[in-house]
C-alpha positions as CSV (number, residue, x, y, z in Angstrom):
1,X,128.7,118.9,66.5
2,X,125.6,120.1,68.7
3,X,122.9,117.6,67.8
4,X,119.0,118.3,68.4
5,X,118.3,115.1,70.1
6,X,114.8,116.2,71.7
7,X,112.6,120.0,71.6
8,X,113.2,120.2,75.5
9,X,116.6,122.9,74.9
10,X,117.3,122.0,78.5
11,X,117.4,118.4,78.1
12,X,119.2,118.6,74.8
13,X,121.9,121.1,76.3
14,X,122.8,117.9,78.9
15,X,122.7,115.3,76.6
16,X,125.3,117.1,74.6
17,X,127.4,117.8,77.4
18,X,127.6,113.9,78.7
19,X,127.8,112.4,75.5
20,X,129.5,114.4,72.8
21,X,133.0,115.2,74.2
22,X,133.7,111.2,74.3
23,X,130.8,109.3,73.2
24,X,129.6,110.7,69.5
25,X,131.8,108.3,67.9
26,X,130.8,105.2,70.1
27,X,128.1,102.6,69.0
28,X,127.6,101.1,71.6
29,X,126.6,104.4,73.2
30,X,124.9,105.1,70.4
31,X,122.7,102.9,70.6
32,X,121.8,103.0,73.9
33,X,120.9,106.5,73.1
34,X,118.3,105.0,70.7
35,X,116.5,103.9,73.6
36,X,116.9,106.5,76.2
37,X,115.8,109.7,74.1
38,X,112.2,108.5,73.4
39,X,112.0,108.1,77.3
40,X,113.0,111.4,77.8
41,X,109.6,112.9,78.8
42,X,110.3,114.8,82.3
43,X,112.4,115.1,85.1
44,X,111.4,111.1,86.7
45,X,111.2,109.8,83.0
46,X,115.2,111.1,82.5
47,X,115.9,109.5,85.8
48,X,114.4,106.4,85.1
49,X,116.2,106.1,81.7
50,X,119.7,107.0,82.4
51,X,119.8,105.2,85.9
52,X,118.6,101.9,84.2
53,X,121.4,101.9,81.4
54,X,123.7,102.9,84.2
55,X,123.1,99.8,86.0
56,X,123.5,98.2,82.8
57,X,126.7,99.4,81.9
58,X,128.2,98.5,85.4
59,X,127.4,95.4,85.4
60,X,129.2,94.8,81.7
61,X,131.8,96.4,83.5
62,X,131.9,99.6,81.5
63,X,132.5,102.1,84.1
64,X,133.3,104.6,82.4
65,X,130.1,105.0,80.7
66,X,127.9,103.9,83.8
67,X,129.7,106.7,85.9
68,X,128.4,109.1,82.8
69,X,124.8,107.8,83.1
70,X,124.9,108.3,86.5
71,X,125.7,111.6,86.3
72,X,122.8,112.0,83.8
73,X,120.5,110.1,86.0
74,X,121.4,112.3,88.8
75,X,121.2,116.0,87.1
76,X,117.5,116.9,87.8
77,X,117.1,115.0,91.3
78,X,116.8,116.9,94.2
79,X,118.9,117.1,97.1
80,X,116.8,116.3,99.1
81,X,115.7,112.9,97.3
82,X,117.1,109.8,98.8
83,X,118.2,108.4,95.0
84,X,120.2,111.7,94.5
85,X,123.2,110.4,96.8
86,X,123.5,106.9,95.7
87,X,123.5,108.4,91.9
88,X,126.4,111.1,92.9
89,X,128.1,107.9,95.0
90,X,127.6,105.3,91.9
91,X,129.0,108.4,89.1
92,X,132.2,109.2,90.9
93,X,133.1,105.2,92.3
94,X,132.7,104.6,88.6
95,X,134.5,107.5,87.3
96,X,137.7,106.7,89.0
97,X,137.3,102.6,88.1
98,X,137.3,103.9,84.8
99,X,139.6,106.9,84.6
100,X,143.4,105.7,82.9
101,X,143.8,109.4,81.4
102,X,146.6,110.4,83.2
103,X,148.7,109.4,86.1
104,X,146.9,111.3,89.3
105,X,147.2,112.3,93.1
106,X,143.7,112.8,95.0
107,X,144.2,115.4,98.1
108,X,141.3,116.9,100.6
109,X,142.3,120.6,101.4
110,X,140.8,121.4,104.3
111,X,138.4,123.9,104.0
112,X,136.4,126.2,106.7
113,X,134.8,122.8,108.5
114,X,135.5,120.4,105.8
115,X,137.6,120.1,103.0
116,X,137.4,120.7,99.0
117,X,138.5,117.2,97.2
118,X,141.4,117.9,94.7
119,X,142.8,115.9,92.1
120,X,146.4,116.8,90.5
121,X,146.6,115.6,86.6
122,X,150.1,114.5,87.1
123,X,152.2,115.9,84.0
124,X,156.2,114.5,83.6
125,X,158.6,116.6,84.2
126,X,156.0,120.0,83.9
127,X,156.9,123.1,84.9
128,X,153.7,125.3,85.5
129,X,150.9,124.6,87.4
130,X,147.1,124.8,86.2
131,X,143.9,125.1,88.4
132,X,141.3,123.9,86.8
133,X,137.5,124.6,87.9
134,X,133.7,124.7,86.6
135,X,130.5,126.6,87.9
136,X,127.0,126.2,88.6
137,X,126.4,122.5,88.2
138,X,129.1,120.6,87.3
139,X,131.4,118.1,89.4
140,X,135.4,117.9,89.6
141,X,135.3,114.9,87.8
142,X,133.6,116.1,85.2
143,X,136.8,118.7,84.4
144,X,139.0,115.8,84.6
145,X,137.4,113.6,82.2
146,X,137.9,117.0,79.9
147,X,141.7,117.5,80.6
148,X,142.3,114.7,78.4
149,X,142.0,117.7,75.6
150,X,145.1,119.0,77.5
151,X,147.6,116.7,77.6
152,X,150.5,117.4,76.2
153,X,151.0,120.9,78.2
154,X,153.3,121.4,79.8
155,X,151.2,122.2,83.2
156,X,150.7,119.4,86.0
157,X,146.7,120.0,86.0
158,X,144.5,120.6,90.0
159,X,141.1,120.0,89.6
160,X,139.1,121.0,92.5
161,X,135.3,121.4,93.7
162,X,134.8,124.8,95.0
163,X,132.2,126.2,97.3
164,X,129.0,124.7,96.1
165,X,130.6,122.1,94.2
166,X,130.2,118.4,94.4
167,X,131.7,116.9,97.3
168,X,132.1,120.3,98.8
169,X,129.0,121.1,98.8
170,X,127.2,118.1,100.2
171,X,129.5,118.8,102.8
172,X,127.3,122.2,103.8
173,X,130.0,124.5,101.8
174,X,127.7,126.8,99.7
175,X,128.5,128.7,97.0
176,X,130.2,131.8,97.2
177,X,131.4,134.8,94.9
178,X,134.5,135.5,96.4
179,X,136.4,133.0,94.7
180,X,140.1,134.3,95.5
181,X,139.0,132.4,98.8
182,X,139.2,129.0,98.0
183,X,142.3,129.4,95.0
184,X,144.1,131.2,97.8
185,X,143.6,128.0,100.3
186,X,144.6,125.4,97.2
187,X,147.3,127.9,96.3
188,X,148.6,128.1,99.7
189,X,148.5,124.3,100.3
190,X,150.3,123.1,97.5
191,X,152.9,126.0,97.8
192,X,152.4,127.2,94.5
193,X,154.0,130.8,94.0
194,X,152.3,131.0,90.4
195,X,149.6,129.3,88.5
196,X,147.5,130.0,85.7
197,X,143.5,129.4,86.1
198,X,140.7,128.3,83.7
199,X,137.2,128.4,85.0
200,X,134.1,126.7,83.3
201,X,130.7,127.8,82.6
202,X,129.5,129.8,86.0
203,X,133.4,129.3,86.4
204,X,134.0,131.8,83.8
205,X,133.1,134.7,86.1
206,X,134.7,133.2,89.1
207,X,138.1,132.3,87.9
208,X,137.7,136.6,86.7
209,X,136.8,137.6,90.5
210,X,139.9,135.1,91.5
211,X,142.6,136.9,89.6
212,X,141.3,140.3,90.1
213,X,142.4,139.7,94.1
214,X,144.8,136.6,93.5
215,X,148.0,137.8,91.9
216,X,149.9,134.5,92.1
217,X,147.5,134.1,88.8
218,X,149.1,135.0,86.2
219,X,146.9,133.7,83.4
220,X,143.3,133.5,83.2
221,X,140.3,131.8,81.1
222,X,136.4,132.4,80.9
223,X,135.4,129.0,79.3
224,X,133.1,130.8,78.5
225,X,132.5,134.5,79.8
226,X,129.8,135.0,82.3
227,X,129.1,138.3,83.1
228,X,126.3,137.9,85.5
229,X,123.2,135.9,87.1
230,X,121.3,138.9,85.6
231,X,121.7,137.2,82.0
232,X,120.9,133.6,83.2
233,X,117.7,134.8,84.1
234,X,115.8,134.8,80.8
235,X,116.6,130.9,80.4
236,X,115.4,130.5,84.3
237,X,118.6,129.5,86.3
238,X,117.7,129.7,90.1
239,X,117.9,134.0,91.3
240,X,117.8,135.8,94.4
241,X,119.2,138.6,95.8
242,X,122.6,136.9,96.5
243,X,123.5,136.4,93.3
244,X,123.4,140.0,92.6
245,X,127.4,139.7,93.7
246,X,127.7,137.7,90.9
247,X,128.9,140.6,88.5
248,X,132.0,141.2,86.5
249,X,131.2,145.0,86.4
250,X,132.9,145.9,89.3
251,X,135.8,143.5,89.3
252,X,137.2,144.1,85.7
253,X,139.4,147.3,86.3
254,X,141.3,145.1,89.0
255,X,142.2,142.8,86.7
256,X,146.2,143.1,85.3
257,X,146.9,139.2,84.0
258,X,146.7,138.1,80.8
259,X,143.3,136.4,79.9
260,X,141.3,134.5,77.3
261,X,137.9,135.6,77.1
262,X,136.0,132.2,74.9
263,X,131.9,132.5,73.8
264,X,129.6,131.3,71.5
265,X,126.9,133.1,69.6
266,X,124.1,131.0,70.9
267,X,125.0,130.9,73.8
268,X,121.6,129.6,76.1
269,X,123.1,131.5,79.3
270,X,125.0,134.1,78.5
271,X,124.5,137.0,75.7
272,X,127.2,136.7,73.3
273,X,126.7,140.5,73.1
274,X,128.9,140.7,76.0
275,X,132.2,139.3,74.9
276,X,132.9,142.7,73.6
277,X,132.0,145.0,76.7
278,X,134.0,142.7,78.7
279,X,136.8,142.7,76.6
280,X,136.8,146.4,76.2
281,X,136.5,147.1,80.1
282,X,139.2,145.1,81.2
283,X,141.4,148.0,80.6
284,X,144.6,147.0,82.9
285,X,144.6,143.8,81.9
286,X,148.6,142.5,80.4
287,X,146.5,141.2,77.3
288,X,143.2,140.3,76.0
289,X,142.5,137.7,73.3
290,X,138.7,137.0,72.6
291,X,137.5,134.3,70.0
292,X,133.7,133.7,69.4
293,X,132.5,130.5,68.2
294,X,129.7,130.5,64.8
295,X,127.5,127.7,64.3
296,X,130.1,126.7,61.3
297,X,132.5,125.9,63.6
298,X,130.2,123.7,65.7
299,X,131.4,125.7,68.9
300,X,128.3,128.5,69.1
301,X,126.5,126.8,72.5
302,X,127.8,126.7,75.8
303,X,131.3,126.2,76.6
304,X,131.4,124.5,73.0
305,X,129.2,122.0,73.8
306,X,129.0,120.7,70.4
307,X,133.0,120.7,70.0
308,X,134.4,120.8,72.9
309,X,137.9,120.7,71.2
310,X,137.6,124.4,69.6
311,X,137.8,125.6,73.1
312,X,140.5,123.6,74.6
313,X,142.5,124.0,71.3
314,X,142.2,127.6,72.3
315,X,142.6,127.9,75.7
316,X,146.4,125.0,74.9
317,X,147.7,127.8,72.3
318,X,146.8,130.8,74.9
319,X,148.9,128.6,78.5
320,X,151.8,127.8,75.5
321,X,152.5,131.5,74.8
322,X,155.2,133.1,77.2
């Protein structure tokens, strides 16, 4: 469940993203926590706390909880800050030390003058493929710590960084709307003739622009919707005029798969208002299921931040039905 850990909403939206999909059950972390949330004062103090248990945790040998609090540490560092790197560098060398979920392939797809970084979540014997992408802020490896709450599909899973993403982005490749672009080029290198999509956060409004000029899609998830940078506004994500492109108003007539529309009712970036008007103009769409998350259910915040399950449990009925 979504826990109120500190008053900052900001704050407590990340600590419940790192910690609660694997880590609400585990002392240890649990008490680590005990002496990193009175440290969280500001942006150096939540550095300073999560980089220090890090180290910690590495040097037990625990690398899959140092390459979480690394990625905590590194959140709210700048780019341009010469800790940022070794954080991003420590989080994914630990990550894949620690990382026994599935059997997996790592690929580099080049990419305009570099490449996005792909993993491929090796299923036996599957017969469908999955792409499998997040937004805004968020690394690969991030969505493939989370596709342990898919195994068992019968999909073989690619997890990539897009444009603006990760490794892709500290390569120079920025963010971009037209996101057809980049599943077209993963698409076309792995010769997949079909494939079904699920986009997270931000990534719920780019895997929609995707399949509304990608027809090799044939089924599509918003984890969650996000209709545009307009709504992010009143909880103060980064705007200028570029992201006005980032809109679903345009885009949802073109859409003709079938699609999963997930939200939650307090929601911090996106109005759960909006779950209906998007469901109701996506009028050539095959099929249209929408599910919105209460409080009860422990799934109302962002892309079910407090139970991460209740979204995956939705989105591993939707990729079962023919």
């Amino acid at each position: 469940m979504f826990k109120q850990y500190v008053k900052n909403e900001q704050f407590n939206l990340q600590i419940n993203r790192f910690i609660n999909d694997e880590y609400e059950n585990d002392q240890k972390v649990q008490e680590d926590l005990k002496s990193i949330i009175p440290q969280l004062k500001d942006e150096e103090s939540w550095f300073k706390a999560w980089n220090d248990k890090a180290i910690a945790r590495e040097q037990d040998g625990d690398f899959s909880v140092a390459s979480t609090y690394y990625q905590a540490s590194e959140f709210y560092l700048s780019p341009e800050d010469p800790r940022d790197e070794n954080a991003y560098r420590k989080y994914r060398e630990n990550f894949y030390k620690g990382f026994n979920d599935f059997e997996y392939e790592r690929y580099q797809v080049p990419y305009e003058n570099g490449y996005l970084p792909v993993v491929k979540l090796v299923t036996p014997n599957a017969t469908k493929n999955l792409l499998l992408f997040a937004g805004y802020d968020s690394y690969m490896e991030e969505m493939v710590k989370m596709s342990k709450f898919l195994k068992g599909i019968d999909y073989n899973i690619y997890v990539f960084d897009g444009p603006g993403q990760g490794t892709a982005l500290r390569q120079g490749i920025h963010l971009i709307h037209n996101w057809e672009n980049p599943v077209s080029v993963i698409l076309d290198y792995f010769n997949l003739k079909r494939a079904s999509a699920v986009g997270m956060s931000l990534g719920g409004y780019l895997v929609m622009r995707a399949a509304a000029f990608e027809k090799r899609l044939d089924k599509v998830v918003a984890f969650d919707i996000f209709y545009s940078f307009f709504d992010a506004l009143r909880i103060r994500m980064p705007y200028d005029q570029k992201f006005q492109k980032y809109n679903m108003e345009p885009i949802m007539p073109l859409i003709n798969q079938d699609v999963l529309l997930l939200a939650g009712e307090n929601d911090q970036y996106v109005p759960s208002s909006r779950l209906v008007e998007i469901d109701s103009k996506l009028i050539n769409a095959a099929s249209v299921k929408s599910i919105m998350f209460d409080k009860a259910s422990g799934g109302d915040q962002h892309c079910q931040a407090g139970n991460r399950q209740l979204g995956f449990d939705a989105i591993k009925e939707f990729l079962s039905n023919k």
